[in-house]
C-alpha positions in Angstrom: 16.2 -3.2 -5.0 12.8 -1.9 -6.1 11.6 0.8 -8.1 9.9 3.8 -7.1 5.9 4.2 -7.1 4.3 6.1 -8.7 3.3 8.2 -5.3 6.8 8.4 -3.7 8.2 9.4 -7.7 5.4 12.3 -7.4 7.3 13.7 -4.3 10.7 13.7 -6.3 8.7 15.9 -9.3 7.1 17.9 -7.0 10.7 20.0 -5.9 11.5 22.4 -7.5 13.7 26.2 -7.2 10.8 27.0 -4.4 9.8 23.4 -3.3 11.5 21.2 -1.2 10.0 17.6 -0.2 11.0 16.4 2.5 10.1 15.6 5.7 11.8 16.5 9.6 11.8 16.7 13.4 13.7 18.9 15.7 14.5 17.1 19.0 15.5 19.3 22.1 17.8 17.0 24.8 18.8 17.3 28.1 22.3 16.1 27.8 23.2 16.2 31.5 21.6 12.8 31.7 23.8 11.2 29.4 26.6 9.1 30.7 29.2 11.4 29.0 27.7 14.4 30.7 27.2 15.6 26.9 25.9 14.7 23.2 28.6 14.7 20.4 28.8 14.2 16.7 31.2 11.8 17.3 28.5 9.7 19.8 25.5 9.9 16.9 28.3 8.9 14.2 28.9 5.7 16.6 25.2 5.1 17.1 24.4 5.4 13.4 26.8 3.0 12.6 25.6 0.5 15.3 22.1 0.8 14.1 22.4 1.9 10.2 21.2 -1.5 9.4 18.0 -1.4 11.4 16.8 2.1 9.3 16.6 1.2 5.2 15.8 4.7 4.2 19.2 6.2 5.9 21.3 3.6 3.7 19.5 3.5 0.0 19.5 5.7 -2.5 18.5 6.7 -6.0 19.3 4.6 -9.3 17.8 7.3 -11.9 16.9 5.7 -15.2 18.7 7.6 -18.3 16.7 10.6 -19.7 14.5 10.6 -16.7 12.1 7.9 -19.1 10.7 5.8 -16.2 10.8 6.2 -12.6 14.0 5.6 -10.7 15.1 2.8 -8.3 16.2 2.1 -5.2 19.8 1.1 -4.1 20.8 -0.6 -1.1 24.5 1.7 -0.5 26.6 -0.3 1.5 29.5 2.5 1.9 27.3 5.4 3.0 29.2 8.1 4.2 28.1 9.3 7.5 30.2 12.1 7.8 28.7 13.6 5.1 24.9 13.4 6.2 25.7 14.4 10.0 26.6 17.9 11.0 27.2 20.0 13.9 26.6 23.7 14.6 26.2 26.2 17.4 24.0 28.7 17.7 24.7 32.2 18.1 23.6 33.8 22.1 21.1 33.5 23.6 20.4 30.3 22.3 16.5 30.5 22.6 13.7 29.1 20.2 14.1 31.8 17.7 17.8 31.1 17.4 17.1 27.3 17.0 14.3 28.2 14.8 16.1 30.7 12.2 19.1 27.7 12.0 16.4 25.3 11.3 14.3 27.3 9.1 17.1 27.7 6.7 18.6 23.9 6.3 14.9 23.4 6.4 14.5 25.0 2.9 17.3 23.1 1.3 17.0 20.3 -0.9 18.8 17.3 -0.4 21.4 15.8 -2.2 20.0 13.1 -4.6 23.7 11.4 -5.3 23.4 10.3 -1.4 20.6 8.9 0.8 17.9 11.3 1.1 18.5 12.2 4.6 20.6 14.8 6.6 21.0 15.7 10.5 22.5 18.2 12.4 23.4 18.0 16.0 22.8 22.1 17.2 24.7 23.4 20.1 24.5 26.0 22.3 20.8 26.1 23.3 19.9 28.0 26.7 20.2 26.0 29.9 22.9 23.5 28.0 20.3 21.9 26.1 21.4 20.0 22.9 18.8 19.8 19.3 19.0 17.3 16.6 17.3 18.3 13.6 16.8 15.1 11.2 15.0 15.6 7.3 14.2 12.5 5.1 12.9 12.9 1.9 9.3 12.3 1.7 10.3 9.9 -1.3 11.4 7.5 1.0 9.2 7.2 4.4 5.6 8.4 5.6 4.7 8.1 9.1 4.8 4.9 9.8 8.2 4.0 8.6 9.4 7.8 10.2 8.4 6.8 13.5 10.1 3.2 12.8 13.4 4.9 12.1 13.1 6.9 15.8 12.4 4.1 17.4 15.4 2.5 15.9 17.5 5.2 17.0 15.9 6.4 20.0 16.0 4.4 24.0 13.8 3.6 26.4 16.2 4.7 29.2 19.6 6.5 29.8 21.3 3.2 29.3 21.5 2.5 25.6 19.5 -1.1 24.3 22.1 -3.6 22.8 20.7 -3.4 19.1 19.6 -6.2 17.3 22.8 -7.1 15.6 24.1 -6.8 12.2 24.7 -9.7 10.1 28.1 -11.4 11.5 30.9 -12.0 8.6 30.5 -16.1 9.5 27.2 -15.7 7.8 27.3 -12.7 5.8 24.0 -10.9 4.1 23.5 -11.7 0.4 25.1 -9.1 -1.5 23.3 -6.2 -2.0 21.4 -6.4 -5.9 23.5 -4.2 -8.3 21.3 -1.1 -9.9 19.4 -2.7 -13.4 22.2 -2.1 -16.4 21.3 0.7 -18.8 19.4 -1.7 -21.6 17.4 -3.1 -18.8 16.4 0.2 -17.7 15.4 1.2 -21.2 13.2 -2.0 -22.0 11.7 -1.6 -18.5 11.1 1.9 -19.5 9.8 1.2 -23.0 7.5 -1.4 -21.2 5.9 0.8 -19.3 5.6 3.2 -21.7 3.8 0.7 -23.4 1.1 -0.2 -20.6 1.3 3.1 -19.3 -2.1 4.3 -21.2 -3.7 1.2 -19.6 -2.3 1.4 -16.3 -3.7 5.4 -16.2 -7.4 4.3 -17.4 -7.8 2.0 -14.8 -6.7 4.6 -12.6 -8.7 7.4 -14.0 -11.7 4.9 -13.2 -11.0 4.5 -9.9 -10.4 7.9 -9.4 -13.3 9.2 -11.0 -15.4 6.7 -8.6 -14.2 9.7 -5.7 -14.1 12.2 -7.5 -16.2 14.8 -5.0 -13.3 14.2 -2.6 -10.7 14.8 -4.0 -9.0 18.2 -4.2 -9.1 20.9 -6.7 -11.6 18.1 -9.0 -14.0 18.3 -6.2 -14.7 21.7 -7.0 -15.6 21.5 -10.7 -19.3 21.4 -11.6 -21.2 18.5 -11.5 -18.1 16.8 -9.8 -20.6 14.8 -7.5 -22.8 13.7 -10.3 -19.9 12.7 -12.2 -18.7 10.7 -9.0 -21.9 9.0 -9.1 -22.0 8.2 -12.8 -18.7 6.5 -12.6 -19.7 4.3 -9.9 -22.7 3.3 -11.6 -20.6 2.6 -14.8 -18.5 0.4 -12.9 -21.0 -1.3 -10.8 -20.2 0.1 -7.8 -22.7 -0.4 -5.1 -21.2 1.4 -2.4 -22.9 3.5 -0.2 -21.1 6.9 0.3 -22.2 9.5 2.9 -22.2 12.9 1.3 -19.3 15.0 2.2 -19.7 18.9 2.3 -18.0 21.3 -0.3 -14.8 20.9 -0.5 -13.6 24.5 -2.3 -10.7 26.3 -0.4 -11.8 30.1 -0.2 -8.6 32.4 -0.8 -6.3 33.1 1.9 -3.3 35.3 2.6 -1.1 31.7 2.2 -2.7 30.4 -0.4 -0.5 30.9 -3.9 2.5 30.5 -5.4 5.3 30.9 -2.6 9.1 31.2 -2.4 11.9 29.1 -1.8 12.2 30.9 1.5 10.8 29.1 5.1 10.2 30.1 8.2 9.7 27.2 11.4 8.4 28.1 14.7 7.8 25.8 17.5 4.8 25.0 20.4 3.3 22.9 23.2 0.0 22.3 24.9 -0.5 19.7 27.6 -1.2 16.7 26.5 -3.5 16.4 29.3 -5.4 19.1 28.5 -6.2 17.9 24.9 -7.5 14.5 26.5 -9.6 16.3 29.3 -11.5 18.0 26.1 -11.9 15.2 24.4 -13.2 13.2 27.4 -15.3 15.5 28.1 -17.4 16.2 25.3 -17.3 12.9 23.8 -14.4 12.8 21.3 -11.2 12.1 19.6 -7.7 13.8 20.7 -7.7 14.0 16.6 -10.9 16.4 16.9 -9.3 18.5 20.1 -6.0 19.3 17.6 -8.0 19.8 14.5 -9.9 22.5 16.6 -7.0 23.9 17.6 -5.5 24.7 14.3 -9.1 26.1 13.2 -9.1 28.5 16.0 -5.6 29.3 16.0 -6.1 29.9 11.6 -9.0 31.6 12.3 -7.3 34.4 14.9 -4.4 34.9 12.4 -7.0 35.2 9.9 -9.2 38.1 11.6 -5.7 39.6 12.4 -4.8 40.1 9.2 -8.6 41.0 8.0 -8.1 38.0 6.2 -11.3 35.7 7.0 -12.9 34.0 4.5 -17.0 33.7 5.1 -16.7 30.0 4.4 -14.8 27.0 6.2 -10.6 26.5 5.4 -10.1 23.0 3.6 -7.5 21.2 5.0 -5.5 18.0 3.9 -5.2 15.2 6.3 -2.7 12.3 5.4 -3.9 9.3 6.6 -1.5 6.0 7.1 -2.2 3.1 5.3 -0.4 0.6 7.0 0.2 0.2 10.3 3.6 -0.5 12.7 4.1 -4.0 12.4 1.9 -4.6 9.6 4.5 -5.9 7.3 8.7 -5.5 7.1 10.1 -2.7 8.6 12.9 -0.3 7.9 15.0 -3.0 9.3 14.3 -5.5 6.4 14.4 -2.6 3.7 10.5 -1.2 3.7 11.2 2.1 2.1 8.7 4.2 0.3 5.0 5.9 0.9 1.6 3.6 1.9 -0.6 6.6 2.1 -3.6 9.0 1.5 -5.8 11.7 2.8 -8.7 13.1 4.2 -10.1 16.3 3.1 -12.4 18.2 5.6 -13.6 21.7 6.0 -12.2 23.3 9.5 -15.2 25.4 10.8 -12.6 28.6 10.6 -16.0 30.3 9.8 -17.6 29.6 12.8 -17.3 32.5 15.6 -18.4 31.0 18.9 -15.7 28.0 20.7 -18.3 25.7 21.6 -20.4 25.6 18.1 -17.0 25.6 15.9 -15.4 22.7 18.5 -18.8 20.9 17.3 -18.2 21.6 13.4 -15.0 20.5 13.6 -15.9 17.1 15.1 -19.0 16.5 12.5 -16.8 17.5 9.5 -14.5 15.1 10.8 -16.5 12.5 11.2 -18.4 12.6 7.8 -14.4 12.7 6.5 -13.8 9.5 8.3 -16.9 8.1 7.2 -16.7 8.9 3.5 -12.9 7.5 3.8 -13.8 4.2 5.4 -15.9 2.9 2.0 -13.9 5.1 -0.3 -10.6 3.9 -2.8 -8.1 5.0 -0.1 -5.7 4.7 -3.0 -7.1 7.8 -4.9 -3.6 9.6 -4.1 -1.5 6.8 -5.9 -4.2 6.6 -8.8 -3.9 10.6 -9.8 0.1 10.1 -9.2 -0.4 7.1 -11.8 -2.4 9.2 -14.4 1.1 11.1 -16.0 4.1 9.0 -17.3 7.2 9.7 -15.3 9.3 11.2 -17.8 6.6 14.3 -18.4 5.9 14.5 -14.6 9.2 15.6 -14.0 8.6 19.0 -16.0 4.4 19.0 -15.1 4.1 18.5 -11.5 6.1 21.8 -10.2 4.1 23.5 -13.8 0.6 22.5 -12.4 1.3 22.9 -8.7 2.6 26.3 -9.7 -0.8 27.0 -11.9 -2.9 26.1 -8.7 -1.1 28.2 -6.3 -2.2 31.4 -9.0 -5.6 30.0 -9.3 -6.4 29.5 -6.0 -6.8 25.6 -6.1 -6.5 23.0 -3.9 -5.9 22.9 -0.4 -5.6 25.8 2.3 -2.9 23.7 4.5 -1.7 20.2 5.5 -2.4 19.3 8.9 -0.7 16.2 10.0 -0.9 14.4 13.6 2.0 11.7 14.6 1.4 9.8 17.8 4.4 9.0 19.8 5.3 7.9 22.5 4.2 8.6 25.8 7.0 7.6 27.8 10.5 9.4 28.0 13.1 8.7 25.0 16.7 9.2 25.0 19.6 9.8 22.7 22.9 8.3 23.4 21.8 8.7 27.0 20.4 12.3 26.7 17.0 12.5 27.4 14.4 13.8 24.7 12.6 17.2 26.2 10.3 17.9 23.0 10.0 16.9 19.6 8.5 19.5 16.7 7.6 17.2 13.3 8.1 19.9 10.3 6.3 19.3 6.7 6.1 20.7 3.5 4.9 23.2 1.7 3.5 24.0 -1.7 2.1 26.4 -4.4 -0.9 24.2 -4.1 -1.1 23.1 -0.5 -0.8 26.8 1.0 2.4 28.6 2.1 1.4 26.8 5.7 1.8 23.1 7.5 0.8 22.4 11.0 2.3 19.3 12.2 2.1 18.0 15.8 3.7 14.8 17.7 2.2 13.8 21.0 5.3 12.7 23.2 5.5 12.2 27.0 2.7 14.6 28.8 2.8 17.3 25.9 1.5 17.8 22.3 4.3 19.5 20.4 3.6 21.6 17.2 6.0 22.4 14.1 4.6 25.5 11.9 6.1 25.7 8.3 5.6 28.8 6.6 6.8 30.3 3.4 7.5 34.2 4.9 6.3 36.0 1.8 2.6 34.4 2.8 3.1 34.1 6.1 5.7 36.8 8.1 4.3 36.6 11.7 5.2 32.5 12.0 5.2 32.6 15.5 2.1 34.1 16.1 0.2 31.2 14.4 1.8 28.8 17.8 1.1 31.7 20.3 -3.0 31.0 18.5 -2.4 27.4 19.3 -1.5 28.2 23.2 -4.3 31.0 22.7 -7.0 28.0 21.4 -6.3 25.4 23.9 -6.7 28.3 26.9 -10.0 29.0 25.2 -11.2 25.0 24.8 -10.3 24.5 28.9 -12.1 27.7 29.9 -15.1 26.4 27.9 -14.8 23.0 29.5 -14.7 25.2 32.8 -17.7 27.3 31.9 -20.2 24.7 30.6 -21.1 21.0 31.9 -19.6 18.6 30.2 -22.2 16.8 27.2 -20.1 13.9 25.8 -20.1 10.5 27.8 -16.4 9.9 28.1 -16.3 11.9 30.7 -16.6 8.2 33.3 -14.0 6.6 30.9 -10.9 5.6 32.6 -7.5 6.7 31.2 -6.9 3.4 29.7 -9.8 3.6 27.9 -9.0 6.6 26.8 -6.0 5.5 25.6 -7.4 3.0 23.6 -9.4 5.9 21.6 -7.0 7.8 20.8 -4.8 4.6 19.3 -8.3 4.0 17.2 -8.1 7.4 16.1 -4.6 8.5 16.0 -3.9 9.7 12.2 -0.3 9.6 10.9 1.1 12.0 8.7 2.9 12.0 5.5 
């Protein structure tokens, strides 16, 4: 038992009638491969059950703390009720991506139930060709990346022939009983103590804070938000060097402000080998090939819809702060958010392929750059800055505020490596798999999120429809951008210096420079 942060309380405050914070994937399978011939419910309620003790976040859930006066805690809930959390649908003919989409778009927009585990899945029938999906949400509350991709490979196989799981506890030694939830008077003092150390707790973070201040959203843009930076740091005797990073103002788009609680999903691929013949080509990251992609794609849509802003989109990059492996896993109950972000400009401004392919990777790199010497825990600082019991009524009140005024960030783009050999489900082999996200008033009515798996990079687009009506038009510009990056690469000699890297090398870039998501 532990309590919340103050970063994965922020993604509980954040939901609201039009905001929903969690996190998902939709799998396609080829079930034909599966001993059974077939996926069922009742085979994912039997692996669940096998392997509900190597995932934490499927099997704790919320302790709040009366009146909403300090942040709530986590439970381990030794009864969970699968049934509940795993359901089964088919769609209606012909069973194509639209059809999967529309089903997914619409449990996509619902929040979960907070008297349960944060997480839901539902096994989807009735795909063209006999394919089976499985769409899974988590609430963002309770994993980022890292611990995401943990909980796949929990459930997920190397081949058709399911692993023998590590096993649960046996009754001859049984676990230590699970802690029971604090009693209401503890939860009070604890609350009353923090209230206490709470002004403290929130100057130390302001000063930390302030220290970044010309990177950080919204702030960033506020006059003399660089000299401010600088002042702080010199107040504190900071002697950091920090590389200058460009302006950071997102210009006003069709999906930037306040949005509905409506969403729209669409799904897309590019060959993965495609992305790393770009990047080995002219001398870059398979992080900088994507990042073009969305610019190019945004920037299409954009001039589509006579929409183009004269200067760059800002996007939000959530950045993993721990790594798999780096310390207990879902398995030993790791449950919660270690991240952050970059902020970067995306070149959307720039007309010609090859000069906006080299914005991107320079605005990049000054990103990675200024992040490398920066606090990386400037997320978890500005979450720290309001008590809990206000942030609950604030945070969807200010997000709201900066979708009217334009703040913040034009999108979240979010990349999750994975892996890059087939993955099966109960014996069914795993065709594709589309990471969704979230979106806000002050993140834009848009997400991009792509997985790399096997010998393709798969895209999930999350839209609110009143900003954005046309979602699958914004993953036909993806298809559209990586056809115009290969032609380039056709057209023009090659002026990186991977080019004579082998593919294990390459490899070992992209693990350098993989980002996960939030």
């Amino acid at each position: 038992m532990r309590q919340l942060t103050a970063l994965d309380a922020q993604f509980l405050s954040v939901e609201s009638a039009t905001t929903a914070a969690h996190v998902a994937g939709v799998a396609v399978f080829d079930p034909s491969t599966s001993p059974s011939g077939g996926l069922t419910r009742e085979a994912l309620l039997t692996l669940l059950r096998e392997r509900l003790h190597l995932a934490a976040p499927l099997r704790m859930r919320l302790a709040d703390v009366p009146l909403g006066l300090d942040r709530p805690y986590w439970i381990d809930d030794p009864d969970v009720d699968l049934g509940a959390h795993v359901h089964e649908t088919t769609l209606p003919a012909p069973g194509g991506e639209r059809e999967l989409a529309a089903y997914v778009a619409d449990v996509h927009a619902r929040r979960l139930d907070r008297t349960r585990p944060l997480w839901e899945a539902h096994l989807i029938h009735g795909l063209a060709g006999g394919r089976v999906a499985l769409y899974m949400k988590v609430h963002h509350c309770a994993i980022d990346g890292v611990t995401g991709s943990e909980i796949l490979t929990a459930l997920l196989d190397p081949s058709p022939q399911p692993r023998l799981a590590e096993a649960a506890p046996a009754p001859a030694c049984p676990r230590p009983e699970p802690p029971t939830p604090p009693g209401l008077l503890a939860m009070l003092a604890g609350a009353l103590t923090r209230t206490i150390v709470q002004p403290v707790e929130a100057l130390c973070s302001l000063a930390r804070a302030a220290a970044d201040l010309d990177t950080i959203p919204v702030v960033s843009a506020l006059p003399d938000a660089r000299l401010v930076a600088q002042a702080a740091r010199a107040l504190a005797g900071d002697s950091r060097t920090l590389p200058e990073t460009p302006p950071l103002a997102a210009p006003r788009t069709p999906f930037n402000g306040p949005i509905s609680g409506a969403r729209a999903v669409a799904f897309g691929s590019v060959p993965l080998t495609e992305v790393r013949r770009v990047a080995r080509a002219f001398g870059m990251g398979p992080n900088d090939v994507v990042m073009t992609l969305c610019a190019s794609a945004l920037r299409r849509w954009l001039l589509a819809h006579d929409a183009l802003p004269d200067r760059p989109l800002v996007a939000a990059v959530p950045v993993a702060l721990r790594t798999a492996g780096s310390s207990p896993g879902p398995a030993d109950g790791r449950v919660g958010n270690r991240i952050s972000a970059m902020i970067t400009p995306l070149a959307t401004d720039v007309a010609r392929p090859g000069e906006r392919l080299a914005a991107v990777r320079s605005a990049l790199a000054a990103a990675k750059r200024r992040f490398a010497v920066s606090h990386r825990s400037w997320l978890d600082d500005v979450c720290a800055l309001v008590p809990n019991a206000f942030a609950a009524l604030a945070t969807p009140l200010v997000f709201r505020l900066a979708g009217v005024a334009g703040a913040g960030v034009n999108l979240i783009v979010s990349n999750v490596p994975g892996s890059r050999v087939p993955l099966y489900l109960c014996g069914a082999r795993m065709l594709s798999y589309h990471p969704l996200s979230v979106v806000t008033d002050a993140t834009g009515g848009i997400s991009i999120t792509c997985a790399s798996y096997d010998d393709r990079l798969d895209f999930g687009v999350v839209v609110c429809p009143t900003r954005v009506p046309d979602v699958w038009s914004v993953t036909g510009h993806l298809r559209e951008a990586m056809d115009e990056l290969v032609t380039l690469l056709d057209e023009a000699p090659p002026r990186g210096n991977r080019e004579r890297e082998s593919p294990e090398e390459l490899e070992q870039v992209e693990e350098r420079e993989e980002k996960v998501p939030a």
